[in-house]
C-alpha positions in Angstrom: -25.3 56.5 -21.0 -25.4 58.4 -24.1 -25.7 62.1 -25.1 -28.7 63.3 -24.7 -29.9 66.6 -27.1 -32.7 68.8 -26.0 -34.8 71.2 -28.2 -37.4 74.0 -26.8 -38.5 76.5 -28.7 -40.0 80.0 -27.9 -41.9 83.0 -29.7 -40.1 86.2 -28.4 -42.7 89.2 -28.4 -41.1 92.8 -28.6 -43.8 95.0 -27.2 -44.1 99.3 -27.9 -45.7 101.3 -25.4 -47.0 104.8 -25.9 -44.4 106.4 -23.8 -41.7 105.1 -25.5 -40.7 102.4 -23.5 -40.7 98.7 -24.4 -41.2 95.5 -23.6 -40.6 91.3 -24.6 -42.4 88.5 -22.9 -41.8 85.1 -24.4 -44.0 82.3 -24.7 -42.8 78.6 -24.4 -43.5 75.9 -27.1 -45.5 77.4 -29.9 -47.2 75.9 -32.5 -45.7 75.4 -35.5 -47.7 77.5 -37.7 -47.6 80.7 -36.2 -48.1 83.7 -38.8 -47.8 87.1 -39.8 -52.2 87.2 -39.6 -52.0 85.5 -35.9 -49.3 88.1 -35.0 -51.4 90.7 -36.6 -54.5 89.6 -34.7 -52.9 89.1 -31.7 -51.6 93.0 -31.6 -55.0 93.7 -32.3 -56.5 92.1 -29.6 -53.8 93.6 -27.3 -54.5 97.0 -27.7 -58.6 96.5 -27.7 -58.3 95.1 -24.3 -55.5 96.5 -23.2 -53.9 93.3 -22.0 -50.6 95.1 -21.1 -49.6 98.3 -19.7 -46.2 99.9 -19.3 -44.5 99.4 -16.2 -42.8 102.8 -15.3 -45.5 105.1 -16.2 -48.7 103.0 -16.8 -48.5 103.8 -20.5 -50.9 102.1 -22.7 -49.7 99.3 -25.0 -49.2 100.6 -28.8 -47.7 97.3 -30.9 -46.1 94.3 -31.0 -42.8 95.8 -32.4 -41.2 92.4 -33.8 -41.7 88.8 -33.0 -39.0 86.0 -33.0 -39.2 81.9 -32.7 -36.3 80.9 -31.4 -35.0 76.9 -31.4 -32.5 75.9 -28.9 -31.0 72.7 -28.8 -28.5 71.7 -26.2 -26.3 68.7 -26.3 -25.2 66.9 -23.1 -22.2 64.5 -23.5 -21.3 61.8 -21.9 -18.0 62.1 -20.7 -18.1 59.0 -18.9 -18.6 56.6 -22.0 -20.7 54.1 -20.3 
């Protein structure tokens, strides 16, 4: 068997609440073309509808603080050489 390699990608989401604490969710396989204007929209959205609330107090969601794709790739080796 040979080595196998496997890639996933995420889009890590930093969340702001108003009472200071925070929050990251991450969502699995994104599509390629994410941008600033999506983010920007996305954050908009969020606090019109208040999709999210804070978990210790309730607190109302304030921004998306930062927002990361991450690409992972992981190599599996065949040790065995068959």
């Amino acid at each position: 068997m040979a080595d196998k390699v496997k890639v996933t990608s995420n889009l890590k989401i930093d969340c702001d609440f108003v009472d200071g604490d925070t929050r990251a969710f991450s969502l699995k396989n994104p599509k390629s073309t994410v941008s600033a204007s999506d983010m920007t929209n996305l954050n908009q959205f969020m606090q019109m509808n208040g999709v999210l609330i804070g978990d210790k107090y309730s607190a109302t969601f304030l921004r998306i603080a930062k927002a990361s794709k991450i690409t992972k790739s992981t190599k599996t080796l065949d040790i065995d050489g068959e």
